[in-house]
C-alpha positions as CSV (number, residue, x, y, z in Angstrom):
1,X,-18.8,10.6,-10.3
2,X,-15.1,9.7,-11.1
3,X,-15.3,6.3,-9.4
4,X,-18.2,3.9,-8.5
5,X,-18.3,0.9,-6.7
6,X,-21.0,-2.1,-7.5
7,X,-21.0,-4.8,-5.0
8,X,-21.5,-8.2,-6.0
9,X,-21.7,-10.3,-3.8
10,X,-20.9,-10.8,0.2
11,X,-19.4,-13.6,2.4
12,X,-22.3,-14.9,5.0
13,X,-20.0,-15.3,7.6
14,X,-17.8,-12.4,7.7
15,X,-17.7,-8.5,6.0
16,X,-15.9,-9.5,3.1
17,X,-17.3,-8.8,0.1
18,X,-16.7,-8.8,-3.4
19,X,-16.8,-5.7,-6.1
20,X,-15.8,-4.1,-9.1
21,X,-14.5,0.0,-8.9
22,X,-15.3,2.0,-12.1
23,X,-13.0,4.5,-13.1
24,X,-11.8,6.7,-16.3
25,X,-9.0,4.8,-17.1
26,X,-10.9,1.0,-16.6
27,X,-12.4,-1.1,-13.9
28,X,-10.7,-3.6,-11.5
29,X,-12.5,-6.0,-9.4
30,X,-12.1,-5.8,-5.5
31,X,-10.7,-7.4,-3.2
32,X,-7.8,-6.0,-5.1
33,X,-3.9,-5.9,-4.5
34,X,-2.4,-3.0,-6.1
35,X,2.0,-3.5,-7.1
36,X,3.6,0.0,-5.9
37,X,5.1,2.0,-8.4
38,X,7.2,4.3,-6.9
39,X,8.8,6.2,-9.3
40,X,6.2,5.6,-12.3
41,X,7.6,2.0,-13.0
42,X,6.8,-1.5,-11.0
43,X,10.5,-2.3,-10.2
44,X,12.3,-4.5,-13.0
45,X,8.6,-5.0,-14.3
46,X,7.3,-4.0,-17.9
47,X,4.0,-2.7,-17.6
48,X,2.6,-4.9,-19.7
49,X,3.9,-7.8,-17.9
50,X,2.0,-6.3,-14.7
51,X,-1.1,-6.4,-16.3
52,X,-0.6,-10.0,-17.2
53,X,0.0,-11.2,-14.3
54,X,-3.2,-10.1,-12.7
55,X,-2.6,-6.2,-11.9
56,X,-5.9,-4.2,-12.7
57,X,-4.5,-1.1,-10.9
58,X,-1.1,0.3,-9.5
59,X,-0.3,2.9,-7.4
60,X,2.6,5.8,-7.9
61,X,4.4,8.2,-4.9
62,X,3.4,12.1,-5.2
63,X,6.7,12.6,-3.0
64,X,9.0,11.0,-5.1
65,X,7.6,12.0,-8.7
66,X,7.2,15.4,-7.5
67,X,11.2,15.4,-7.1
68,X,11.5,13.6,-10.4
69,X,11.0,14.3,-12.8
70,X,8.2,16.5,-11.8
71,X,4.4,16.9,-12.2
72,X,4.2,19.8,-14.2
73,X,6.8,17.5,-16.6
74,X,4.2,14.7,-16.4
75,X,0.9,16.4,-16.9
76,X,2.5,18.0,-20.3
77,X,2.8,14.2,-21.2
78,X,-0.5,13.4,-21.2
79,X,-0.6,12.4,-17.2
80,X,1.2,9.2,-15.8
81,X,-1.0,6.1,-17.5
82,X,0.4,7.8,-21.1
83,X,3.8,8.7,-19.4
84,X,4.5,5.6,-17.7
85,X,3.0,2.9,-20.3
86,X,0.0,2.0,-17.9
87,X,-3.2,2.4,-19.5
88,X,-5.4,1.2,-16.3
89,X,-6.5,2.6,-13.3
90,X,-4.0,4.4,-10.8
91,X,-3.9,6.0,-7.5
92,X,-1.4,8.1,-5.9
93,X,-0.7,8.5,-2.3
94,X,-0.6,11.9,-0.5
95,X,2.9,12.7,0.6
96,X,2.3,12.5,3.9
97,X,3.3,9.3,4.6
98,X,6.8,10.4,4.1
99,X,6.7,12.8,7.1
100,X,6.6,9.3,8.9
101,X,8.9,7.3,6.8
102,X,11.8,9.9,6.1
103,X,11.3,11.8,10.0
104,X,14.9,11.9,10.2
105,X,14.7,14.6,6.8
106,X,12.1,16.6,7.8
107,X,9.7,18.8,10.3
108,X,5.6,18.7,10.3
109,X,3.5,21.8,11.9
110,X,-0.1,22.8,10.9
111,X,0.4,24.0,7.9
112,X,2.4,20.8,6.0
113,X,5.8,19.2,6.0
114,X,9.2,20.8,5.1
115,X,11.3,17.7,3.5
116,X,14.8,17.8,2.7
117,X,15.1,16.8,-1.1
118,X,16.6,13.0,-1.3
119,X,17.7,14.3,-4.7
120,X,19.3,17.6,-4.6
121,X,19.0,18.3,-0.9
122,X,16.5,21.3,-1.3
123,X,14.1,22.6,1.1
124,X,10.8,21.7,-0.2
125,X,7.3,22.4,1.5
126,X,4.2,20.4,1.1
127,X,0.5,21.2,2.5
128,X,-2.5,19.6,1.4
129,X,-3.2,22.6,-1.1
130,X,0.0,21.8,-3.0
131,X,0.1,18.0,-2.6
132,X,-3.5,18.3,-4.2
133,X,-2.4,20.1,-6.7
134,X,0.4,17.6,-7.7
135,X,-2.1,14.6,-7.8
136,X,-4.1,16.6,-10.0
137,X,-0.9,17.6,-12.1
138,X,-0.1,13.3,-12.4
139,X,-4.0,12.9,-13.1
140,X,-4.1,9.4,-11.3
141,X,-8.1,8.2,-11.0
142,X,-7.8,8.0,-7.6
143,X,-5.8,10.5,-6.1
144,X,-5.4,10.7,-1.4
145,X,-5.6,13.3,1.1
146,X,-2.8,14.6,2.9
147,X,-2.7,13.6,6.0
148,X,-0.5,13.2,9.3
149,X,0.7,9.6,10.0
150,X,2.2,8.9,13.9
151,X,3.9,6.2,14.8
152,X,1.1,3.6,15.3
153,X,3.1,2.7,18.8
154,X,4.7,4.7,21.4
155,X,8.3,3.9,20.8
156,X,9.2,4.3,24.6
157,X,6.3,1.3,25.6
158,X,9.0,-1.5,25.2
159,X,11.6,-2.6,22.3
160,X,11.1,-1.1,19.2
161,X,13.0,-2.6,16.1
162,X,12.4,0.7,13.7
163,X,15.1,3.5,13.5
164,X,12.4,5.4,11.7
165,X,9.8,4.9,15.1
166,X,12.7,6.4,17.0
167,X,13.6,9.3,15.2
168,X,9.9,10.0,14.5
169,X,9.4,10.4,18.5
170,X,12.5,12.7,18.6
171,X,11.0,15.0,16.5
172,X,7.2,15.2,17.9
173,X,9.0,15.6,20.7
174,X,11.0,18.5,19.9
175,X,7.7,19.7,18.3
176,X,5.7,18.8,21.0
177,X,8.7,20.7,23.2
178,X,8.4,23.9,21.4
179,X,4.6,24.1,21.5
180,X,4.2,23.2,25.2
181,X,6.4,25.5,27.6
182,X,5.7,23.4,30.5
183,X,6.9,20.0,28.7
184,X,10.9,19.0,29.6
185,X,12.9,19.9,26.3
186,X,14.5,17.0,26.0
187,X,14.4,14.4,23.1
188,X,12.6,11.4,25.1
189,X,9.7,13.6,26.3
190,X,7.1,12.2,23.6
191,X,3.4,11.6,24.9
192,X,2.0,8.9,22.7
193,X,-1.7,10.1,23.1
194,X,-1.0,13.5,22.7
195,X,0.6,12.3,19.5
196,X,-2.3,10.4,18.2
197,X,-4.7,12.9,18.9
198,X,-2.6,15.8,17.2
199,X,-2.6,13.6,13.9
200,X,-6.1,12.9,14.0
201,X,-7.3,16.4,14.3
202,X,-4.5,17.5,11.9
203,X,-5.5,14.8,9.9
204,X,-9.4,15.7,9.9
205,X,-8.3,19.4,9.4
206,X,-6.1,18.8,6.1
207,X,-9.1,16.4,4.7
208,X,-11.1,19.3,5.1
209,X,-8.7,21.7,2.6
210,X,-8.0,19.1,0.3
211,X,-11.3,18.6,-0.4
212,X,-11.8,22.2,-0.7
213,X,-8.7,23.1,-2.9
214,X,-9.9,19.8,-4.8
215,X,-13.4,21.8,-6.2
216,X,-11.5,24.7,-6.2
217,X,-9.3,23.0,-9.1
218,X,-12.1,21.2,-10.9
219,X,-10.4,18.3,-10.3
220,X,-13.6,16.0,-8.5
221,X,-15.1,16.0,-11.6
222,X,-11.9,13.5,-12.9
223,X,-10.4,12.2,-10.4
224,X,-11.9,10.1,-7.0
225,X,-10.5,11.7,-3.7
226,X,-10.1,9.9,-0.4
227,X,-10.1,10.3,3.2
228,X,-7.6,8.9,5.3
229,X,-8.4,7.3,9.2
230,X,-5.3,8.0,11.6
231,X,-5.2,6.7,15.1
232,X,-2.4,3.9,15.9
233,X,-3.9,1.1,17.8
234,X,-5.4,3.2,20.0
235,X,-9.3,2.5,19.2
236,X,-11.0,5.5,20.7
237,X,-8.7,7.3,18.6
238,X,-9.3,5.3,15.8
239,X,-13.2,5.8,16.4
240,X,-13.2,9.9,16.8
241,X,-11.2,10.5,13.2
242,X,-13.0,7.9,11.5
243,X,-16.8,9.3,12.6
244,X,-15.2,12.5,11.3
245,X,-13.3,11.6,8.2
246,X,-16.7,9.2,7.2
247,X,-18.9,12.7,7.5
248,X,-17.0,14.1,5.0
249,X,-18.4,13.2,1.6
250,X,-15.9,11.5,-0.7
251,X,-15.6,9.1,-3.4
252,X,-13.5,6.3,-0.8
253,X,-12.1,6.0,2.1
254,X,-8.8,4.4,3.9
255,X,-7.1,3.6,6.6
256,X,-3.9,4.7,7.2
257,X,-1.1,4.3,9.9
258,X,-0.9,0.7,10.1
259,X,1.5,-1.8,9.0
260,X,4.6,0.9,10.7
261,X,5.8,-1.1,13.8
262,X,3.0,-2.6,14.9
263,X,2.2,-6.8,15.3
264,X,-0.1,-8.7,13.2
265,X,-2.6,-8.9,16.0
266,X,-2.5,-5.1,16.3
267,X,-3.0,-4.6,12.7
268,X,-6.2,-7.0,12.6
269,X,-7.9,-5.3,15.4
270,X,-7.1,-2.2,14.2
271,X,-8.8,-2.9,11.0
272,X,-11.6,-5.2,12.3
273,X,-12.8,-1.9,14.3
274,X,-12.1,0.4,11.8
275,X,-13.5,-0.9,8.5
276,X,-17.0,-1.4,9.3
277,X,-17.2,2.5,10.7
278,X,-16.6,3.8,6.9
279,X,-19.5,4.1,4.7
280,X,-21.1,0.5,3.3
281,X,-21.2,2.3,-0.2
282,X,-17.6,3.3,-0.7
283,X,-14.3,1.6,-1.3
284,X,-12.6,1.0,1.8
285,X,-8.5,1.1,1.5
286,X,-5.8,-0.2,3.8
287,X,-2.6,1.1,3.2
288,X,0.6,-0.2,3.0
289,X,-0.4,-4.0,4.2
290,X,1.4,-6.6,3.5
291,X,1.5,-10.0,4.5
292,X,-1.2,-12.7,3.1
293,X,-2.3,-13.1,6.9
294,X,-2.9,-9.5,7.0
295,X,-4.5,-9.2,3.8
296,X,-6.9,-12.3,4.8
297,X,-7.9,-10.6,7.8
298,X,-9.0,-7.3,6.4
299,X,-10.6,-8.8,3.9
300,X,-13.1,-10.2,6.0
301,X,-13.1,-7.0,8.0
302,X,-14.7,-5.2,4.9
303,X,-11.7,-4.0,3.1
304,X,-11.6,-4.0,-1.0
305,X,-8.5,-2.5,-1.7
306,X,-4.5,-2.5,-0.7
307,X,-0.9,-1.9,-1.7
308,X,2.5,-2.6,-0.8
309,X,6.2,-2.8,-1.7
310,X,6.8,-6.3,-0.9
311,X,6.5,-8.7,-3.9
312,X,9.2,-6.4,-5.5
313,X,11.4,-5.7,-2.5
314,X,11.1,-8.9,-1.5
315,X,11.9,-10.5,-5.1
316,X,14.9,-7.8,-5.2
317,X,16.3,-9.2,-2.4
318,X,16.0,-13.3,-3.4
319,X,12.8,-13.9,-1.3
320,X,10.2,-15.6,-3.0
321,X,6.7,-15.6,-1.7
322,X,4.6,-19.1,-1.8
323,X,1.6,-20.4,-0.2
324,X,3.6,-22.3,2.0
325,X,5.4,-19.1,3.0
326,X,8.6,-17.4,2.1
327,X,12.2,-19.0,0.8
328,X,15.3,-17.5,0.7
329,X,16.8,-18.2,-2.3
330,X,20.1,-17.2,-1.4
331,X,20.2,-20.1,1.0
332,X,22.7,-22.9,0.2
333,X,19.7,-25.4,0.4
334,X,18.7,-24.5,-2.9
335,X,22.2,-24.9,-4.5
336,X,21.3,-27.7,-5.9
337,X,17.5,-27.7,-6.2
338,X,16.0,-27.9,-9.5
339,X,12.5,-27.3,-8.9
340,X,10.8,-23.9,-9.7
341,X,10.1,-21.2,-7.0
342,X,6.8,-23.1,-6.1
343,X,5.6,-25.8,-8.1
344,X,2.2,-25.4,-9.5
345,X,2.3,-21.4,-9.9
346,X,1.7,-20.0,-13.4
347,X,4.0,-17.2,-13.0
348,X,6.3,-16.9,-16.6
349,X,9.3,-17.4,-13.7
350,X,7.6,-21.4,-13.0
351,X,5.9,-22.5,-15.9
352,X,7.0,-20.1,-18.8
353,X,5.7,-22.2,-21.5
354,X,4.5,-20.9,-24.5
355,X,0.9,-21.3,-23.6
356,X,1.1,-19.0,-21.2
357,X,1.0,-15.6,-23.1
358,X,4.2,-14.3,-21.6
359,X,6.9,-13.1,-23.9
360,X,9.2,-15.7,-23.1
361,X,9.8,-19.3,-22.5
362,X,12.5,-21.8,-21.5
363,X,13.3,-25.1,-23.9
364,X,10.5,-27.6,-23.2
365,X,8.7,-25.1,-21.2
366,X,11.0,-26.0,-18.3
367,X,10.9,-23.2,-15.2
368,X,13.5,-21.5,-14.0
369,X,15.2,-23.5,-11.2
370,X,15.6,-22.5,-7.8
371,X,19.4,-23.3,-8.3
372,X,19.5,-21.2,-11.1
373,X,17.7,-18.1,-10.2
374,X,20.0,-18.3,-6.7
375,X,22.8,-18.6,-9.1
376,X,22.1,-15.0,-10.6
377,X,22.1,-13.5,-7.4
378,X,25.2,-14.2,-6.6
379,X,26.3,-13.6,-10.4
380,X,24.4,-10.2,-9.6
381,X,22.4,-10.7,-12.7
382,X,19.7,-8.4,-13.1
383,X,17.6,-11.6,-14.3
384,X,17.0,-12.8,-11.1
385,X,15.4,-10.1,-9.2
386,X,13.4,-9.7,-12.1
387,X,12.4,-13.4,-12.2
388,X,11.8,-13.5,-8.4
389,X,9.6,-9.9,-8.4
390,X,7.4,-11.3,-11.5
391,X,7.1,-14.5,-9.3
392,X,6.0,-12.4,-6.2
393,X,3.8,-9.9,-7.8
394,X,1.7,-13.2,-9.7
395,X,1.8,-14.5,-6.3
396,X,-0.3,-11.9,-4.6
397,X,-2.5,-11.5,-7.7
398,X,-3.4,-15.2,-7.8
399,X,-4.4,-15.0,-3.5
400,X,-6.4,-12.5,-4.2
401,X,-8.4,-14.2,-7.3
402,X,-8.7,-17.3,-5.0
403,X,-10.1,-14.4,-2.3
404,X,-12.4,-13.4,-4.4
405,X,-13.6,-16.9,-5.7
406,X,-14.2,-18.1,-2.3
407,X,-16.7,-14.9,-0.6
408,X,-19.8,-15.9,-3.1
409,X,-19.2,-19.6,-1.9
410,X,-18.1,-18.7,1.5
411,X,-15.5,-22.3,1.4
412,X,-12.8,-21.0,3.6
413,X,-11.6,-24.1,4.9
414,X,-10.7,-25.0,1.2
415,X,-8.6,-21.7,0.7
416,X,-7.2,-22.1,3.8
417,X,-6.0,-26.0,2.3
418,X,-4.8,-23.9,-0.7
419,X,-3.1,-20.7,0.8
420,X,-1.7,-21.8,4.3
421,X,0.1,-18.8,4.8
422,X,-3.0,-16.9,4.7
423,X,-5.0,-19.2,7.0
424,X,-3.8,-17.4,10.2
425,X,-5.9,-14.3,9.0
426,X,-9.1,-16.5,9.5
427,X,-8.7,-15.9,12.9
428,X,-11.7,-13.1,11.9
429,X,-14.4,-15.7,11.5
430,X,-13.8,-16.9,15.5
């Protein structure tokens, strides 16, 4: 097998449990937080540093590396942990999510998704034969099916605050439009469950030829493939794919589709009836989430693993992450202030003494001051987005140690003291 999972131990009140995932390329212990990197690279981030501040594993975007510089380019380099500088584990997503995230650049049918290039405006066509065969190409441990992600909400059920929900419903429209004779052609004419359903069989249906191209290409022998559960927050929906997706035999499993317009509430349920329908024995990954609440709560829904954008986005745009919640740095407030992002945090960005095994450090060990790292924003100083991304990404990599501390001893009132802004994700235990 290219991946195994060893539970270790389990919460007594809750699903959550604790684990470590063998792979190729290393283990990382579960519940685990995995920094996005895009294009090959955690934003502003060396690779090393990632590691050192608490990163076991890190995810890269078929869609993107595909454009550039290519996977044919990176598997004659020896596969992106040599290419990239990363020698632990890594995962790749499908492509698929883009047919959600860039609807205004391209069209979906049965067979894939025709994207405009964001780099040289070319036609390009992706099905889950070829994205397998990229993911194989990058050689990533752990490697996703393609599959077909809706809007998790109908965008015509009250105000939506997402161009992307909009445009996404103009085009299964249109689709929908060209498919159905007796539907109105015109762009507002979206059923919602039709929708759903469509991406779950779709969904269900591409699994089912990843998996085969997958053996076909040798490639399960190396590298762990996973199924993907569709079905917005609709929970019949979410029941029928995930039934389906679960008989399939894979390495791991996620679920998909959340976390794209939907509330907090919306994304706990979701996951809270998802999570404990996918095998016991398997890795269970939520994509795309997010927010310490939401993390909390799918934790203790059964979850292991997740990624997202956000320490770096958020750090590249001066907000800093804390367990009291976020700061704006850019705020006049801090003008002044000469206390670090959060006091208390080992991050080299609040306590970069020389004890701490980072690379750098300030006379006396002094941190970096909230009026100084607003001060390079404004200079437009590439040091603070770096300082405020290496502050975010130790962040969620010391919530999820305390996460995993507290399921053996099952003291959630205590990380709730210590991580306030996660406490609203406890809302699981009742």
């Amino acid at each position: 097998m290219p991946l195994q999972l060893e539970i270790l131990a389990r919460d007594a009140r809750s699903r959550a449990r604790l684990g470590r995932v063998r792979t190729s390329h290393g283990d990382f212990d579960t519940p685990a937080f995995m920094p996005v990197g895009t294009r090959g690279s955690v934003k502003g981030v060396f690779p090393g540093i990632v590691a050192q501040l608490g990163a076991q594993i890190i995810l890269g975007n078929t869609y993107h590396l595909l454009l550039r510089p290519g996977a044919e380019l990176i598997r004659r380099r020896g596969g992106l942990q040599r290419f990239t500088g990363w020698g632990g584990p890594m995962l790749t997503d499908s492509g698929g999510y883009q047919a959600y995230s860039m609807a205004g650049i391209n069209s979906v049918d049965d067979d894939g998704v025709t994207f405009k290039s964001i780099v040289d405006g070319s036609m390009i066509t992706m099905t889950p034969e070829s994205s397998i065969e990229v993911q194989n190409a990058l050689g990533a441990d752990i490697i996703m099916a393609f599959d077909d992600c809706p809007p998790s909400v109908d965008p015509e059920s009250g105000p939506v605050n997402q161009t992307r929900l909009r445009i996404a419903a103009q085009r299964d429209a249109q689709a929908q439009s060209a498919t159905r004779p007796n539907l109105k052609k015109r762009s507002h004419a979206y059923d919602h469950a039709a929708r759903l359903k469509l991406a779950s069989e779709r969904t269900l249906r591409w699994l089912e030829r990843c998996k085969a191209h997958h053996h076909a290409l040798g490639g399960h022998e190396q590298r762990a493939l996973f199924g993907i559960v569709q079905g917005g927050t609709n929970l019949d929906e979410r029941s029928w794919c995930a039934s389906r997706v679960a008989s399939v035999e894979l390495p791991g499993y996620a679920i998909g589709g959340v976390a794209v317009g939907e509330q907090s509430e919306d994304i706990a349920r979701v996951v809270a009836h998802t999570a404990p329908l996918l095998p016991e024995d398997k890795p269970r990954y939520l994509m795309g989430v997010g927010y310490e609440r939401d993390l909390l709560a799918a934790v203790l829904s059964g979850v292991d693993m997740f990624d997202c954008v956000l320490p770096t986005r958020n750090g590249r745009n001066a907000n800093a992450f804390t367990s009291q919640g976020q700061i704006r740095l850019r705020n006049a407030k801090f003008a002044e202030d000469d206390r670090p992002i959060e006091v208390g945090c080992d991050c080299p960005a609040c306590s970069p003494g020389p004890e701490s095994g980072f690379p750098w450090s300030s006379p006396k060990a002094e941190p970096f001051s909230r009026a100084y790292i607003r001060h390079l924003f404004f200079a437009e100083e590439m040091l603070g987005p770096i300082l405020v991304s290496v502050h975010n990404l130790r962040h969620f990599q010391r919530l999820m140690a305390d996460i995993r501390r507290t399921i053996p001893s099952g003291d959630w009132q205590g990380f709730a003291i210590r991580w306030p802004v996660a406490a609203p994700g406890l809302r699981v235990l009742g």
